[in-house]
N, C-alpha and C positions, 0 to 999 in steps of 0.2 A: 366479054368484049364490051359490052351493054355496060354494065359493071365503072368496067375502067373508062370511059368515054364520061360515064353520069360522075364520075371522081374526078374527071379531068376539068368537066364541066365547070361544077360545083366549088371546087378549090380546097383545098385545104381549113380554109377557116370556116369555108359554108359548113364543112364536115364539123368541126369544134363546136358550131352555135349547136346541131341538131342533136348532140352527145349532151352541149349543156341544159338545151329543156328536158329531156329524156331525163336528166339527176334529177332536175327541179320537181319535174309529177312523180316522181315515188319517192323522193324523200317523205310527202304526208304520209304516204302507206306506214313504211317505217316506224314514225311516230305513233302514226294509230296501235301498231302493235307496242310498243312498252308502253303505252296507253294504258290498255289493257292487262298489259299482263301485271302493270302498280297497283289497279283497280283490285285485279283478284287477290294479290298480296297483302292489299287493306283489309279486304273481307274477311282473309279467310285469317289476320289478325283477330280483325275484330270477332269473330268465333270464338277464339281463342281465350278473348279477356273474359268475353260471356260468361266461358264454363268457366273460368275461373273464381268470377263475383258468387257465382251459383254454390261452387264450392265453399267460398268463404263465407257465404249467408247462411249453410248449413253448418257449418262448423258453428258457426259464432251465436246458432240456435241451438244446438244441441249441449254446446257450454253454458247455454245459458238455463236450458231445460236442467239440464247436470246440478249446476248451480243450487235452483229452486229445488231439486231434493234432497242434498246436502242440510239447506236452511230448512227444509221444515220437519227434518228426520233429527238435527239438533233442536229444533221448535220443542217437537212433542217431545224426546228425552228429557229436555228441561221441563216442560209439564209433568211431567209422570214425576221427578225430582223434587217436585213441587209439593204436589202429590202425597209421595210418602214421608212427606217431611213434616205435612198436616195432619195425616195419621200416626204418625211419630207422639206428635205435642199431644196430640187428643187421649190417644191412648195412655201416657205418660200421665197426662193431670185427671183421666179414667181413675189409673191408680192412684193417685197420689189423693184424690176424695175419699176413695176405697180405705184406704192407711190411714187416714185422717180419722177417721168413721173407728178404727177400730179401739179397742178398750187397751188401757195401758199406755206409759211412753218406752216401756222395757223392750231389749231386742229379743229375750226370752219368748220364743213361739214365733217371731215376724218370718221366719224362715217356712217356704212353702213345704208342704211333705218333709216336714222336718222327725215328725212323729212315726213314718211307714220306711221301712226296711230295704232294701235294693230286692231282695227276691221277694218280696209282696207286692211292689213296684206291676201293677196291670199293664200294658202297652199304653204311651202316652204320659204318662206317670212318670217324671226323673226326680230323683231323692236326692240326698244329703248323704255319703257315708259317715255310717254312726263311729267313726273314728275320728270326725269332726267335731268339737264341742259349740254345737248352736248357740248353747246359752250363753259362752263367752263371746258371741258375735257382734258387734259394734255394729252401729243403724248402718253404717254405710258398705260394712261385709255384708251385712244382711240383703239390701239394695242389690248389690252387685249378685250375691249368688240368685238371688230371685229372678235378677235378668236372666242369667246362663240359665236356669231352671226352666223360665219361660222360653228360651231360642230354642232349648234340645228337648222339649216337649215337642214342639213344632215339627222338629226334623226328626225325630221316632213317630211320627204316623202321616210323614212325608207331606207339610202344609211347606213346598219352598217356598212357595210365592211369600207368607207371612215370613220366613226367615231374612228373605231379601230387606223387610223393611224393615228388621232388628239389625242389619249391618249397620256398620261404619258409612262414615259418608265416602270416604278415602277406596274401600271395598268394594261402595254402587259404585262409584264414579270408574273402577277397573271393570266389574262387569256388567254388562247389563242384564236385566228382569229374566230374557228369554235363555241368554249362555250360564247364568246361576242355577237356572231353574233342567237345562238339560244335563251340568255334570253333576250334579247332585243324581238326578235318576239316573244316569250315568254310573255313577260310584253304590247306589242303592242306599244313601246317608240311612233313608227310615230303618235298614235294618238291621241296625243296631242297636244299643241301648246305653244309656249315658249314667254315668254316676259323679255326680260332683262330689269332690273329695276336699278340697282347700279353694282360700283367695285370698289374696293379700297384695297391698301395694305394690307397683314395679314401674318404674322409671322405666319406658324404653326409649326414650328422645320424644315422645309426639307433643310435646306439650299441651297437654292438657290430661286431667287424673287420670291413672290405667290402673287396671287391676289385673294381675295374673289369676286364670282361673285353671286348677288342674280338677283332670278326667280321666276316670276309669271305662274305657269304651270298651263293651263286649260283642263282639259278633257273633253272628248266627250258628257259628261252628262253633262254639263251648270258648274260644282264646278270648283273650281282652289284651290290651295294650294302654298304655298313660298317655294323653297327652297333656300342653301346657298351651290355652288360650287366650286372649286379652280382650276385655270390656272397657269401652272410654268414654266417660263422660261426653254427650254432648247436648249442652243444654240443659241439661236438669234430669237426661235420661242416660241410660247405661246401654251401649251398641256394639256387641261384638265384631270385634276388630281380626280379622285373621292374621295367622303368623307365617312365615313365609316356608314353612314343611307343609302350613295346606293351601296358600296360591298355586305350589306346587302340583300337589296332588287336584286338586280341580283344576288347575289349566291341562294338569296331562290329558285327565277326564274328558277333555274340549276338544285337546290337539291330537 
């Protein structure tokens, strides 16, 4: 009753003004809440891009760390290249004082163990098969078998490391020091024994001299088998070149 008399009082529009302050004070309330709640939507953006820079600062260090081992893991293979390409020349013009020094211009006798037998042959010792005629050897058959005499001397008392630097350049540049040197003990190269039997010119495309060099190889079980290798000129020295029956056989060696 109280009620309706303060209504009747009051009027109608008194009624409207005190509905309109009443919107007026909490409309700020209102505000203050999406206020707030933009505020924590910013933050918890901003969180967000944080870990993300963080991420991409690790990545872009870890690429970069990657990187620098890349470059200096090609660094030192090119030194090592370097390397044996010094004791390449050294060795090469070793000999080539040594041959110079020696009596005669005849190729008669230039041939290493030309004189000893395959079964007189000590371990380390690779000979000539005397089905080869030395004396009719030309300085530069002579040359060539002397190389292949000097690599398969190396690998019959197991020196890979020295055979790595009688390769091809073409050869290092497919393996490296450490994968040459494990299928070789891999395959046991030392234990067998090598006879060179012929050499002679052979064109295979590489452009530059090659020589075919055929091998009587014996293994440790009484069998032997032939192969046919190549020596190439480079530089002034003779560098066994592998033929693609032993990339073979030493990548299986690997793989």
């Amino acid at each position: 009753m109280r009620i309706a008399n303060l209504l009747s009082a009051v009027g109608v529009r008194g009624l409207l003004i005190v509905l309109a302050v009443l919107a007026v004070s909490l409309a700020p309330v209102a505000g203050c809440n999406r206020g707030s709640d933009q505020e924590q939507a910013l933050e918890e953006q901003k969180q967000k891009n944080e870990e993300l820079q963080k991420q991409l600062d690790k990545q872009k260090k870890e690429e970069a760390q990657r990187k620098k081992k890349e470059e200096e893991a090609q660094q030192k293979e090119l030194e090592q290249q370097v390397k044996d390409l010094q004791e390449k020349v050294e060795k090469q013009e070793k000999e080539q004082d040594q041959a110079s020094g020696a009596s005669g211009d005849s190729s008669e006798g230039a041939i290493e163990n030309a004189s000893t037998s395959p079964s007189q042959a000590p371990e380390g010792v690779v000979v000539v098969s005397s089905d080869f005629n030395t004396a009719a050897a030309s300085a530069e058959e002579s040359e060539v078998i002397n190389a292949a005499i000097e690599y398969y001397q190396y690998a019959e008392i197991g020196d890979y490391d020295t055979t790595y630097n009688l390769l091809s350049y073409e050869d290092q540049s497919y393996y490296t020091r450490d994968e040459w040197i494990a299928s070789n003990t891999a395959l046991d190269s030392a234990a067998g024994e090598f006879v060179v039997t012929d050499a002679y010119p052979d064109d295979i495309g590489l452009g530059v001299p090659t020589y075919a060099v055929t091998l009587t190889i014996y293994a440790p079980d009484g069998s032997s088998f032939n192969r046919t290798t190549y020596f190439v000129n480079e530089g002034g020295y003779w560098a066994h070149y592998l033929n693609d029956e032993e990339v073979n056989m030493f990548d299986d060696a690997l793989y």
